[in-house]
C-alpha positions in Angstrom: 96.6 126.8 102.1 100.0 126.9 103.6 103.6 126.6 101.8 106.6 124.6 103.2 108.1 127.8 104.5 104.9 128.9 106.4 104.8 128.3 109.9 101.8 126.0 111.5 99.2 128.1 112.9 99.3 125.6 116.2 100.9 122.4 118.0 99.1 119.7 115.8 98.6 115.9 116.9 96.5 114.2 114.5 97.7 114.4 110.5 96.7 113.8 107.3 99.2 112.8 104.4 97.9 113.4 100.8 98.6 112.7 97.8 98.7 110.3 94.7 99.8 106.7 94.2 104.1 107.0 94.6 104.1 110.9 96.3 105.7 109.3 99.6 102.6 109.7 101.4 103.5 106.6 104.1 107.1 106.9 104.1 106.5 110.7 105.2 103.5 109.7 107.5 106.2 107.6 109.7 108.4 110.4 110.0 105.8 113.1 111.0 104.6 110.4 113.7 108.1 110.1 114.8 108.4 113.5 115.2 105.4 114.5 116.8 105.4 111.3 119.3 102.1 110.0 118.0 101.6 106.6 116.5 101.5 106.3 112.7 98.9 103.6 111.2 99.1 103.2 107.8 95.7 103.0 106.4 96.3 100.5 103.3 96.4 97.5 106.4 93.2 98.2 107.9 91.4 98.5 104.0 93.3 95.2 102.5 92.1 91.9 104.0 93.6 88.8 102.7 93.5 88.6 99.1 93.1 91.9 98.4 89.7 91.9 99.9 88.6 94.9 101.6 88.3 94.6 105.4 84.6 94.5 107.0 86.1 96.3 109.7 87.8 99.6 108.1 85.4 101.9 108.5 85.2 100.8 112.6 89.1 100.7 112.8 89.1 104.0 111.3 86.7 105.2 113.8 88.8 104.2 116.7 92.0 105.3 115.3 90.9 108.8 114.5 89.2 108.8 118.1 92.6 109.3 119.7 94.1 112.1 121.0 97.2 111.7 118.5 97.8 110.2 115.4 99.1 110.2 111.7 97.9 108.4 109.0 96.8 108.5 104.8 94.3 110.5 103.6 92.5 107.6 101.1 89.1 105.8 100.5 86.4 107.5 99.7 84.4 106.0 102.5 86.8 107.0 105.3 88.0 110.2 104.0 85.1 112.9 105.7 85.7 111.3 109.0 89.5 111.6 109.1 89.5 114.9 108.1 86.6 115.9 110.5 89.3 114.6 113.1 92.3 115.5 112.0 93.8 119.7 112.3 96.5 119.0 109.9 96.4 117.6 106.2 100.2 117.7 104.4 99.4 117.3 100.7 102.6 116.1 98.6 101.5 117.4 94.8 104.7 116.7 93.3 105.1 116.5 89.5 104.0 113.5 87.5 107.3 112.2 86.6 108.5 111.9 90.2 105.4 110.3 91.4 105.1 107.5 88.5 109.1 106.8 88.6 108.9 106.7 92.5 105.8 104.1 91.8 107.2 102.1 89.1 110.6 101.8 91.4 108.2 100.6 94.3 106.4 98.2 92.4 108.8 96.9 90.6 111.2 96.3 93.8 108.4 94.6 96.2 107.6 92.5 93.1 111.3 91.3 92.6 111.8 90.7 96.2 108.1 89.2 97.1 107.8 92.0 99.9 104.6 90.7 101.9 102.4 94.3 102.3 99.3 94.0 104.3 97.8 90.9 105.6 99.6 88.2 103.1 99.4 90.4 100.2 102.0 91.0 97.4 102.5 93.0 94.7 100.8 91.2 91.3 103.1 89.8 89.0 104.9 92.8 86.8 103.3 91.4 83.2 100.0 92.4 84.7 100.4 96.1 84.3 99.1 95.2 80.6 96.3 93.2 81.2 94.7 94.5 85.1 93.1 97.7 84.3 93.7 98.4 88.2 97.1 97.7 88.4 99.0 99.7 90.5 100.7 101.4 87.5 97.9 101.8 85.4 95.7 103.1 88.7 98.5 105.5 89.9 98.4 107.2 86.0 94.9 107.4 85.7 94.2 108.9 89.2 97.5 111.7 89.0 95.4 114.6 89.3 92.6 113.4 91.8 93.7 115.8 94.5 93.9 118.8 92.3 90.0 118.3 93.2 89.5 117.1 96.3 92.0 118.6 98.2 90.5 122.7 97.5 87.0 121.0 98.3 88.2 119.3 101.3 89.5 123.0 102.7 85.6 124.3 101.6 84.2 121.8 103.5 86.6 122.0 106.5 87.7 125.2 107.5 89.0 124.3 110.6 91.6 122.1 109.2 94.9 123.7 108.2 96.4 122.3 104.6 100.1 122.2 103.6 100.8 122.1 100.0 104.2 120.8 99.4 105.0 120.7 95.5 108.7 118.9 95.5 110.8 116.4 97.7 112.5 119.5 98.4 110.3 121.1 100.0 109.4 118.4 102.2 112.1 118.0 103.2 112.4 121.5 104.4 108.5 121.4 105.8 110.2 118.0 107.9 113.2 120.3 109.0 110.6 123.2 109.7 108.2 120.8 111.8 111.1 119.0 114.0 112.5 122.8 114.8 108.7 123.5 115.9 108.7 120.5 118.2 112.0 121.0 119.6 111.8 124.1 120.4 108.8 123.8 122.0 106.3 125.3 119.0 
């Protein structure tokens, strides 16, 4: 498992973001696809249908997104996670501290409620007094699921040897892994 100071072994096109509800995992997705040159899909829009419903389609859309020569994107769902990292040579796992990643959540949540901010196909954020009575709220489901990668990420490197693993434990040092990765691109890795 590499640190934010360690260099990538090789030029990477398709990447993995990990980590829990509120780590930044989309918002550093986008800037590692800008960087790189390779489209960034975020992974929420092809699970949520209308509704909330999951899609019928994810696990095809995943297929044909992962099938391309470049691309970055979320490692989540269960179902979908073994096939994007059999296709992917680089997962970036943000395992920051609790308190950053529940004040970054509550912040979000809180914000796209206020200002009705539409998220994938129609679908908004649930009205804040639901925290207290949806078991899977976003709150409540960020808290209970705050050390699921402590888990699945050290499995995920067992069962995928081929695919390198960046563990980056503050914003700080992602920040410096983003500096890091542009200087690799620019200069030509």
């Amino acid at each position: 498992m590499l640190a934010a100071s360690d260099l990538l072994p090789a030029e990477v096109q398709r990447v993995l973001v990990a980590g829990v509800s509120g780590s930044g995992k989309t918002t550093l997705a986008g800037r590692i696809g800008a960087i790189l040159g390779v489209p960034h899909t975020e992974i929420d829009s092809l699970f949520h249908g209308p509704n909330w419903q999951p899609r019928t389609d994810f696990m095809n859309d995943v297929d044909h997104l992962t099938q391309a020569g470049g691309w970055v994107t979320e490692w989540q769902y269960p179902a979908a996670r073994p096939l994007l990292a059999k296709r992917a040579q680089l997962l970036v796992w943000l395992d920051f501290p609790v308190p950053v990643t529940m004040s970054r959540l509550v912040r979000r949540t809180v914000r796209r409620r206020l200002r009705r901010e539409e998220l994938w196909n129609g679908n908004l954020e649930a009205p804040l007094h639901t925290v207290f009575t949806d078991g899977d709220h976003i709150i409540r489901w960020g808290w209970r699921t705050r050390h699921m990668y402590k888990e699945l990420v050290p499995a995920l490197e067992r069962d995928f040897p081929g695919l390198c693993v960046v563990r980056l434990r503050t914003p700080r040092e992602s920040e410096r892994w983003v500096e890091n990765l542009q200087h690799s691109v620019t200069s030509g890795w």
